[in-house]
N, C-alpha and C positions, 0 to 999 in steps of 0.2 A: 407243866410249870409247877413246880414245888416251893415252896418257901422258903428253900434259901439260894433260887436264881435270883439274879441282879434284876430292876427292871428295865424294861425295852428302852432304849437310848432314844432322845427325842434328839430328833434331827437338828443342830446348830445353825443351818441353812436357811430357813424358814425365819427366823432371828435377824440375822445377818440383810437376807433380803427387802423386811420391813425397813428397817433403819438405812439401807441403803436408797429408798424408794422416797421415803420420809425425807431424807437429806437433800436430794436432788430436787424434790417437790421444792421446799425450802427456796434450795438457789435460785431455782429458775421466777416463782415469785418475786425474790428480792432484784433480781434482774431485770425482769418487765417493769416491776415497777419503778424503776430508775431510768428507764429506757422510756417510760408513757408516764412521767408524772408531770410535767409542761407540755403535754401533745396538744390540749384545746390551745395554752397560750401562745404556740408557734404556731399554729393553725392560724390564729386571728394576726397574729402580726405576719406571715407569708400574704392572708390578704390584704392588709393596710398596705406593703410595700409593696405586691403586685398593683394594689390601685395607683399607687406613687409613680412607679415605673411606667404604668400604662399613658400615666399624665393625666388622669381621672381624682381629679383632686377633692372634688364635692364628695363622690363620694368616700374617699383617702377621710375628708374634713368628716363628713357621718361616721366611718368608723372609730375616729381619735376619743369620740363623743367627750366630747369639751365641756369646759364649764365653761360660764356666759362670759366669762372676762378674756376668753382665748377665741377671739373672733377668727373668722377668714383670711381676714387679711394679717393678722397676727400667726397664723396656719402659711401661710402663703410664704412672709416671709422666712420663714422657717424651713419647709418642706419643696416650694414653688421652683421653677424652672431659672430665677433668680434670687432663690432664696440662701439661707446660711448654709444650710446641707444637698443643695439642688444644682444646675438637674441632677435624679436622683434616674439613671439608665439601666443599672442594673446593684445587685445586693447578694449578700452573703450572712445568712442567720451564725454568728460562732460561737454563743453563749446563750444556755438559759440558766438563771438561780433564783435563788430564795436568799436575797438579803437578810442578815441577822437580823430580827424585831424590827421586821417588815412583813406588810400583808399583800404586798406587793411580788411578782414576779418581773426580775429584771431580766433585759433581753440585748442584747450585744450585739449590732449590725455593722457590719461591713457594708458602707454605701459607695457608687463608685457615676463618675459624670459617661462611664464609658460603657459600653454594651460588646461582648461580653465584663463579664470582670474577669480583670485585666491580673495578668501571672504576675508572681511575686518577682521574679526574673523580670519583670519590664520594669524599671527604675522609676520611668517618665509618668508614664500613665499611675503607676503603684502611688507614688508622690499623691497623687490628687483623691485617693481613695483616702475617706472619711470614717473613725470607728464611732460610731454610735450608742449609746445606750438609752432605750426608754422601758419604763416603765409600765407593765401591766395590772389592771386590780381583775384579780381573776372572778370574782364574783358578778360584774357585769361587764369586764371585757373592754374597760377605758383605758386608753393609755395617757399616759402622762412623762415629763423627763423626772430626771432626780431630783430631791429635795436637794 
């Protein structure tokens, strides 16, 4: 090697591969994370509505964890097998978000008096199927409806 050879050519490839591994790192994070960022909150409302569905209301009423002015029977009518949203046979989770300047997580249910839930193609049954939205505070897991 003498001093006026060029020097050895660093490989372009090594470069390319970083920033191509960097990238995809990237996506795949921002993905999961949109994918798992309401997972405890659908978690806690699949069990609320399974207890609903099951017609295990007490404990449906202990998960809602109420405050003292939303008795049982105020749960009942609401939730109960002749309540405003009842019987509640089977559900369909369609929405989770994050209300603007909310600390709240809202959750969008399909509730339906039929088991299963009932195809969009069935008019009859489709008719009596209810959209829902309630409220979660994810901090300890109460639900609530919308202000």
């Amino acid at each position: 090697m003498s001093l006026l050879d060029p020097p050895a050519a660093k490989p372009e490839k090594s470069r390319a591969m970083a920033f191509t591994i960097a990238a995809l790192t990237l996506v795949t994070v921002v993905v999961l994370w949109f994918t798992f960022r309401y997972y405890p909150e659908k978690k806690v409302a699949e069990r609320f509505f399974n207890a609903v569905v099951a017609g295990d209301m007490a404990q449906a009423y202990q998960l809602w964890k109420p405050s003292a002015s939303y008795t049982m029977n105020d749960f009942l009518a609401d939730w109960g097998p002749q309540g405003y949203y009842g019987p509640v046979k089977s559900y369909a989770i369609e929405r989770l978000r994050s209300p603007r300047g909310s600390t709240s997580v809202a959750v969008t249910v399909r509730v339906s008096p039929y088991s299963p839930m009932p195809d969009a193609s069935d008019a009859e049954k489709s008719r009596k199927t209810r959209v829902v939205e309630v409220w979660i505070l994810p901090r300890d897991k109460s639900f609530s409806f919308p202000p």
